[in-house]
C-alpha positions as CSV (number, residue, x, y, z in Angstrom):
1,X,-8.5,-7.1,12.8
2,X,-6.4,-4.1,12.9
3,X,-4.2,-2.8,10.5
4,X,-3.3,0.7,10.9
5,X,0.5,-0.8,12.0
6,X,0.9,-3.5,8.7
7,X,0.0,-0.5,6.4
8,X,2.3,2.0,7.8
9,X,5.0,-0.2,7.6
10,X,3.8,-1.5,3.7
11,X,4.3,2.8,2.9
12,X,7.5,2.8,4.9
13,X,9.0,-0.2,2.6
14,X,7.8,0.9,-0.1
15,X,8.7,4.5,-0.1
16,X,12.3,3.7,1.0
17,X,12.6,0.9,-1.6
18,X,11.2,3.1,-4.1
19,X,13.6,6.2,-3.3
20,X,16.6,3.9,-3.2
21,X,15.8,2.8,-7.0
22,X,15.3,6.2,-8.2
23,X,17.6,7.7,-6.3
24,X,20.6,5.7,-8.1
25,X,18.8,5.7,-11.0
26,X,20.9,6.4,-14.6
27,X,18.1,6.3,-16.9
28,X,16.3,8.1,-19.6
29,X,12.9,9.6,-20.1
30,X,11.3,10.8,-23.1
31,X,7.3,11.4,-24.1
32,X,6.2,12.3,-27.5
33,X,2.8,13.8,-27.9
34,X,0.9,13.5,-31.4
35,X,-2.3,14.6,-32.8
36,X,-3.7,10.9,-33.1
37,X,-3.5,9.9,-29.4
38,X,-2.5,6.4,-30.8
39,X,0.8,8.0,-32.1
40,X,1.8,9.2,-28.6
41,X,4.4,7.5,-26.2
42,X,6.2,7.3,-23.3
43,X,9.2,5.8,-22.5
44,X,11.1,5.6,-19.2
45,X,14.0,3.7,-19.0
46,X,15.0,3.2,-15.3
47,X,18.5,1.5,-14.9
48,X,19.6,1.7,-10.8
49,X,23.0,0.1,-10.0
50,X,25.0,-1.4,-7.5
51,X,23.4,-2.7,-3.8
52,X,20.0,-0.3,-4.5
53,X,19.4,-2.2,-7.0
54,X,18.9,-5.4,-5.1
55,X,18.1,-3.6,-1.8
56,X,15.4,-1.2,-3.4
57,X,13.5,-4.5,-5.2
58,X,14.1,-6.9,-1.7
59,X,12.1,-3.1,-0.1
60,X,9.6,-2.9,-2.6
61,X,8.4,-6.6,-2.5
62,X,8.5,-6.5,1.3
63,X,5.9,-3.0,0.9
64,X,3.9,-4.5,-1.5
65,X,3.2,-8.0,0.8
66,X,2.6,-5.8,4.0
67,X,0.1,-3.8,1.9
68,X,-1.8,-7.1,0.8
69,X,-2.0,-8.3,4.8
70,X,-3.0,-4.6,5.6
71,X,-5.6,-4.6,2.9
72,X,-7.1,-8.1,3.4
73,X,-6.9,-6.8,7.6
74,X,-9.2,-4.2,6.9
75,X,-11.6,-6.5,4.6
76,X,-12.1,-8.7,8.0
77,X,-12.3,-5.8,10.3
78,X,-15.2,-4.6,8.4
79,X,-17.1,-7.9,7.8
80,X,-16.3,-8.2,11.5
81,X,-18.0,-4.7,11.9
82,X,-21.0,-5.9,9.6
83,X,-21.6,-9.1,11.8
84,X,-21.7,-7.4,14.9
85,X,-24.0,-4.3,13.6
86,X,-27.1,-6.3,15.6
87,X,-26.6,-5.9,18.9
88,X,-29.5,-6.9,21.5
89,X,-30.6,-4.6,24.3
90,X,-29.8,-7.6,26.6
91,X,-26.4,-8.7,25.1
92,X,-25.1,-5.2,26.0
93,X,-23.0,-4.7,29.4
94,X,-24.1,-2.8,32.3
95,X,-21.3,-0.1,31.5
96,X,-22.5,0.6,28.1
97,X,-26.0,1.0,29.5
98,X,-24.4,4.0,31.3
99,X,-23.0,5.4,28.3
100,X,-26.5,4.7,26.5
């Protein structure tokens, strides 16, 4: 099974949902670093509004399912691959035995 084509398209969707989210973005970030690496944080407040809001998320979810099909593609592409590693000498067709 290929999926060169389901995974482009699950980096398309999610880079454009992505960019539409934090491109209308009105948030906040802040880190604080402290000497007992249990005292440090991170906080990123991401607030996008209007249709990118909506439209970014709908993108994003879309990305993210195309990237599970692409991924569980290429999982039976290569126990396709692994199946077929055994080929016989009389199985193979007389063009290959040319290439051979």
């Amino acid at each position: 099974m290929r999926s060169e084509r389901p995974l482009i398209a699950s980096v398309v969707f999610l880079a454009t949902g992505l960019s539409l989210i934090i491109g209308y973005c009105n948030g906040a970030t802040s880190f604080n670093a402290a000497y007992p690496l249990g005292a440090s944080a991170l906080h990123l407040d991401v607030t996008t509004i209007g249709p990118a809001a909506v439209g970014g998320m709908a993108l994003v979810a879309v990305g993210l399912l195309l990237l599970v099909w692409a991924l569980l593609g290429a999982l039976v592409g290569q126990i396709g691959l692994l199946a077929n590693n055994s080929r016989e000498p009389d199985r193979i067709t007389p063009a290959e035995r040319i290439l051979e």
